[in-house]
DSSP file (Angstrom, degrees, kcal/mol; ACC not computed):
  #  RESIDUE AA STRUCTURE BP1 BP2  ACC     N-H-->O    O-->H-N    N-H-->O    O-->H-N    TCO  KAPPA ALPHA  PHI   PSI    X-CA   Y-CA   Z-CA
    1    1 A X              0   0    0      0, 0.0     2,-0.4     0, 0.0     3,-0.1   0.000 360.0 360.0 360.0 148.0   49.8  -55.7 -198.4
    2    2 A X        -     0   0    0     11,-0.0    15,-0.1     1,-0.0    14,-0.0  -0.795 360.0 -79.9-123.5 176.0   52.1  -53.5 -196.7
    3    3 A X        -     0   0    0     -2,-0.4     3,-0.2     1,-0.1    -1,-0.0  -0.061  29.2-124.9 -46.4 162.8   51.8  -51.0 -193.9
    4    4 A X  S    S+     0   0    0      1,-0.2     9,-0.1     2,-0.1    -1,-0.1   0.339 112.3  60.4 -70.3 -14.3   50.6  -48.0 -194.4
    5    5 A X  S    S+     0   0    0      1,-0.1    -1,-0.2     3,-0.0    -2,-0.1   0.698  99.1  61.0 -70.9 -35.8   54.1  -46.5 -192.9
    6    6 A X  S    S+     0   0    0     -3,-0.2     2,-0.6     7,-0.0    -2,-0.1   0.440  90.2  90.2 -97.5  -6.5   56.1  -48.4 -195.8
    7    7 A X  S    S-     0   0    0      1,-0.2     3,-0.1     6,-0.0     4,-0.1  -0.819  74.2-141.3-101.6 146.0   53.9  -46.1 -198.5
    8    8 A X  S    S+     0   0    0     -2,-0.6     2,-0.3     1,-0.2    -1,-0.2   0.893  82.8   4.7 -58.9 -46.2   55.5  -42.7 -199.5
    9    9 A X  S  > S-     0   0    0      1,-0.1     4,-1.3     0, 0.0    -1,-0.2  -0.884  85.1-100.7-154.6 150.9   52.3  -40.5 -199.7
   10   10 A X  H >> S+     0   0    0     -2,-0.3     4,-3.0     2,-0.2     3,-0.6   0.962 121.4  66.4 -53.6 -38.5   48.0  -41.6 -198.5
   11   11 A X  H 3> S+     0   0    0      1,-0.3     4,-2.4     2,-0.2     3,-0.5   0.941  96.4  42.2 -34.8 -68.2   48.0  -41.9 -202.5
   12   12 A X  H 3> S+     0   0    0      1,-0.3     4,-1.2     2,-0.2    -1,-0.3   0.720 117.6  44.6 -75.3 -25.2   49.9  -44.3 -202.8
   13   13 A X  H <X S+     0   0    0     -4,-1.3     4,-1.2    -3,-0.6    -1,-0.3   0.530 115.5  49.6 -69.9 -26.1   48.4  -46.5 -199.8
   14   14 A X  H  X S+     0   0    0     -4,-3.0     4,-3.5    -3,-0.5     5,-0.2   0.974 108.7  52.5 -74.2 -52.9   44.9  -45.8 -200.9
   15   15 A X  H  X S+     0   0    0     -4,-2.4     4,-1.7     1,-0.2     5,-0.3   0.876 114.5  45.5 -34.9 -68.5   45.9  -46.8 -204.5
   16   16 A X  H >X S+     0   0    0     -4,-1.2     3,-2.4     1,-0.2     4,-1.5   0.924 108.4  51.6 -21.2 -83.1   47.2  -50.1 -203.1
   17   17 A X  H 3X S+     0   0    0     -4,-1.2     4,-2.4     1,-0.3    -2,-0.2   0.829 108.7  48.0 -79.9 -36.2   44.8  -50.9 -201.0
   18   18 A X  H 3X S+     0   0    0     -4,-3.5     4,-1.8     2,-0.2    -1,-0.3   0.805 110.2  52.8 -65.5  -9.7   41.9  -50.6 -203.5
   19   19 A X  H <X S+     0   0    0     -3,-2.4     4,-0.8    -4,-1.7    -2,-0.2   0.825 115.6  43.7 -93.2 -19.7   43.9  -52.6 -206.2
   20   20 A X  H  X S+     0   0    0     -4,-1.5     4,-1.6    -5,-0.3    -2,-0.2   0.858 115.2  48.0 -66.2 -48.1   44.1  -55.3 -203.0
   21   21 A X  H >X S+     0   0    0     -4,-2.4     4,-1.7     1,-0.2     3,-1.4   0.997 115.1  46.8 -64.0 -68.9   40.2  -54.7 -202.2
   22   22 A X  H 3X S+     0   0    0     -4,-1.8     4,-1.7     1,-0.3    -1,-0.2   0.499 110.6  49.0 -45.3 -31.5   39.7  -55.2 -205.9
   23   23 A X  H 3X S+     0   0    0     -4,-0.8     4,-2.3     2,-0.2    -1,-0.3   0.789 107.1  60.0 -78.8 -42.5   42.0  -58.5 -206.1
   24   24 A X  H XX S+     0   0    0     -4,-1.6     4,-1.2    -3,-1.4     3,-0.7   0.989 108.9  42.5 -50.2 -82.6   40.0  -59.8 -202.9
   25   25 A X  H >X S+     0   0    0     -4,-1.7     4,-2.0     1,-0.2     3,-1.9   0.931 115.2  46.7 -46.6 -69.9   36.5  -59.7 -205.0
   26   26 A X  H 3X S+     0   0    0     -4,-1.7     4,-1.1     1,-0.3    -1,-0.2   0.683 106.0  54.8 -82.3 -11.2   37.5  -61.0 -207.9
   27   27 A X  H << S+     0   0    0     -4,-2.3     4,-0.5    -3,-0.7    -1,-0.3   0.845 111.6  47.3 -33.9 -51.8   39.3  -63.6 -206.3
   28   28 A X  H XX S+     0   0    0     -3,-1.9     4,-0.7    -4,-1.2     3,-0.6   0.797 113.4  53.8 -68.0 -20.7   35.6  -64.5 -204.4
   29   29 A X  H >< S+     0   0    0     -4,-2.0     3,-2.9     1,-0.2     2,-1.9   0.712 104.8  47.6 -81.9 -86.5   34.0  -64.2 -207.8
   30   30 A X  T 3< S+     0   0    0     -4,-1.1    -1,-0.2     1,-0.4    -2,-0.2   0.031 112.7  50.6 -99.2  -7.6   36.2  -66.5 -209.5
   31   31 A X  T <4 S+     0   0    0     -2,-1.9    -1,-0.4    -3,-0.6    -2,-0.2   0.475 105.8  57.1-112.6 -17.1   35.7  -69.2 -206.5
   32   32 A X  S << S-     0   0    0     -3,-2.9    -1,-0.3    -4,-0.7    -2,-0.3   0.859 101.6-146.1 -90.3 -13.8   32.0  -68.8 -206.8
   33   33 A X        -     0   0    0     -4,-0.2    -3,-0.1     1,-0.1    -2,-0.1   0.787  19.5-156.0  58.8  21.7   32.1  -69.8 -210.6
   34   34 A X        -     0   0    0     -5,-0.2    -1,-0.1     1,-0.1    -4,-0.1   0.061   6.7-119.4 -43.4 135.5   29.7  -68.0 -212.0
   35   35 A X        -     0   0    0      1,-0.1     2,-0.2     2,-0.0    -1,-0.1  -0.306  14.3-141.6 -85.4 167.3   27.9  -68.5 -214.8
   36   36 A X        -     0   0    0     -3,-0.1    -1,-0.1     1,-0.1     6,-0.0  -0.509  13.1-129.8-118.3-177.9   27.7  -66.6 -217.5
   37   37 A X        -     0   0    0     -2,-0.2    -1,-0.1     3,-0.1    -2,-0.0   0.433  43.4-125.4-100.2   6.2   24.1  -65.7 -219.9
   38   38 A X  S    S+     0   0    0      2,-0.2     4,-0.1     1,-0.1     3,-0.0   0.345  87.0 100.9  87.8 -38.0   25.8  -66.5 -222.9
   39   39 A X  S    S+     0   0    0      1,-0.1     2,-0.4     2,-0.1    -1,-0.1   0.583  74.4  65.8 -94.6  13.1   25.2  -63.3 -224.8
   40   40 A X  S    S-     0   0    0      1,-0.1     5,-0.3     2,-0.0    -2,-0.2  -0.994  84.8-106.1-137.9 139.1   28.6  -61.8 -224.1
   41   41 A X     >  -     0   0    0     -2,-0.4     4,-2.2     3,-0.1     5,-0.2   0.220  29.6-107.4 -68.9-179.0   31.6  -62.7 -225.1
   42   42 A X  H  > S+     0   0    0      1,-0.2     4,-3.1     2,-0.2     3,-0.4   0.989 120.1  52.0 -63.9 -40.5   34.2  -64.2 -223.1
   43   43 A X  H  > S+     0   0    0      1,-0.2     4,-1.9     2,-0.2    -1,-0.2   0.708 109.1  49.1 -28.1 -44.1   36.1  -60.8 -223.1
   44   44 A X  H  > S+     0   0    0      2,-0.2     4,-3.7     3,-0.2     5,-0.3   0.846 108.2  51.3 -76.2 -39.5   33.2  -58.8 -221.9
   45   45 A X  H  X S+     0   0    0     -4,-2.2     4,-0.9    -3,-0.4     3,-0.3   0.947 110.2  49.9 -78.6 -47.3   32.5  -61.0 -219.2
   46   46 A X  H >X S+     0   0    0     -4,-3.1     4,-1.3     2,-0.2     3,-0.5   0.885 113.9  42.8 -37.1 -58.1   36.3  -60.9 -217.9
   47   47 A X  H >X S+     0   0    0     -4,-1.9     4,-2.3     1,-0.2     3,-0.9   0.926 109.8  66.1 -77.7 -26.1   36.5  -56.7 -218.0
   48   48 A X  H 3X S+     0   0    0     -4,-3.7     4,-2.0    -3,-0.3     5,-0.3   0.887 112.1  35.6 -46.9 -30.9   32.6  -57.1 -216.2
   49   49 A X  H <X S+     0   0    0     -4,-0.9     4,-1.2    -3,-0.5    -1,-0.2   0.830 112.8  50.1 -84.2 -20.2   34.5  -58.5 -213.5
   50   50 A X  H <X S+     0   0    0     -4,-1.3     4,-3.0    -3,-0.9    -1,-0.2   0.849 114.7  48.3 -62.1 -40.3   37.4  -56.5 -213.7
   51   51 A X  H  X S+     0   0    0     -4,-2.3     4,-3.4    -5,-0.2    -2,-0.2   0.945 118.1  45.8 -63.3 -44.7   34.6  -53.3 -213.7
   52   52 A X  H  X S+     0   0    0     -4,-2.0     4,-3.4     2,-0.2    -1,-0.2   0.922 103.7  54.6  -9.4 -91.1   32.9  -55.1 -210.5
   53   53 A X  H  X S+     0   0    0     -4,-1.2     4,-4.7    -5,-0.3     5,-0.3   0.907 107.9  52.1 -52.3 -53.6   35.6  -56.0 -208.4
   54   54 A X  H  X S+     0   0    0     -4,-3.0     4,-2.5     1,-0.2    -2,-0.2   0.966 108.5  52.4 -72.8 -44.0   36.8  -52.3 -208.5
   55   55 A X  H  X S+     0   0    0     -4,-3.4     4,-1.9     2,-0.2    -2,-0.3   0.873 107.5  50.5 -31.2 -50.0   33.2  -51.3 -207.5
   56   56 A X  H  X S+     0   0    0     -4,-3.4     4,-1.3     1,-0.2     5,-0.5   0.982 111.9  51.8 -50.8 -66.3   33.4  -53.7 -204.5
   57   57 A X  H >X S+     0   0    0     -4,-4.7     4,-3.4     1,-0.2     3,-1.1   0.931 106.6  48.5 -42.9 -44.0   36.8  -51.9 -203.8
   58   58 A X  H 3X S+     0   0    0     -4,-2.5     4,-2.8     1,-0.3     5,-0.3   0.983 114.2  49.7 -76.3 -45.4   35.5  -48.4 -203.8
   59   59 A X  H 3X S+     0   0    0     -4,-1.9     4,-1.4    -5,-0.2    -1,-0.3   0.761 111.3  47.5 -50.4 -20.8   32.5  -49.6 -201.4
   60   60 A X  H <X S+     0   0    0     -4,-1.3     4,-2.4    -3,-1.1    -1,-0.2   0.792 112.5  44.5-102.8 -40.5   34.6  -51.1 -199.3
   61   61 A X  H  X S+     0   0    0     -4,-3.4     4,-1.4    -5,-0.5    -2,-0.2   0.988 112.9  57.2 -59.2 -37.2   37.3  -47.8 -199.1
   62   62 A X  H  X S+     0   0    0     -4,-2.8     4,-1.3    -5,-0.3    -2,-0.2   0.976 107.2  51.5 -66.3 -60.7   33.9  -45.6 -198.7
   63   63 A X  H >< S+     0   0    0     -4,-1.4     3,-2.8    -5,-0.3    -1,-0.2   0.901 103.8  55.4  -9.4-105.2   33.2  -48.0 -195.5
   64   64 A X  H 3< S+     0   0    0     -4,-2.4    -2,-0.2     1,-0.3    -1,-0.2   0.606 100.9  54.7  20.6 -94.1   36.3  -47.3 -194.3
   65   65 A X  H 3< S+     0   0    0     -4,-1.4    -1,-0.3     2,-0.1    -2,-0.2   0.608  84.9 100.5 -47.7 -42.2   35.9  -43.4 -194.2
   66   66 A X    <<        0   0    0     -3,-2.8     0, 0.0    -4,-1.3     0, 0.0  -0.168 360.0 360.0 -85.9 160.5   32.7  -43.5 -192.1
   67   67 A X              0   0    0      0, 0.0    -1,-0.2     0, 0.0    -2,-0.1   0.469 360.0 360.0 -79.6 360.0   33.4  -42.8 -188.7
């Protein structure tokens, strides 16, 4: 990740850093190996994690923000 100095505009640093947050979770999901129920395909279960991971990220930026 790079500084926050090294980004043009907060946009672009925020952007960043949630696609980083987001890489972070789905990295820990993929290490836990979770199982799946079966009733969805493999696709669906891959964009649930994609959908996930970016939820973890946005909790995590929302964090952040609090004083």
């Amino acid at each position: 990740m790079l500084a926050r100095s090294q980004f043009k505009t907060e946009e672009e640093y925020l952007a960043a850093l949630r696609d980083y947050f987001a890489a972070a979770a789905l990295t820990g999901f993929l290490a836990a190996d979770l199982e799946t129920t079966g009733k969805t395909s493999p696709q669906e279960d891959i964009e649930a994690l994609a959908r996930v991971s970016y939820k973890v990220s946005d909790a995590m930026l929302a964090e952040r923000r609090k004083p």
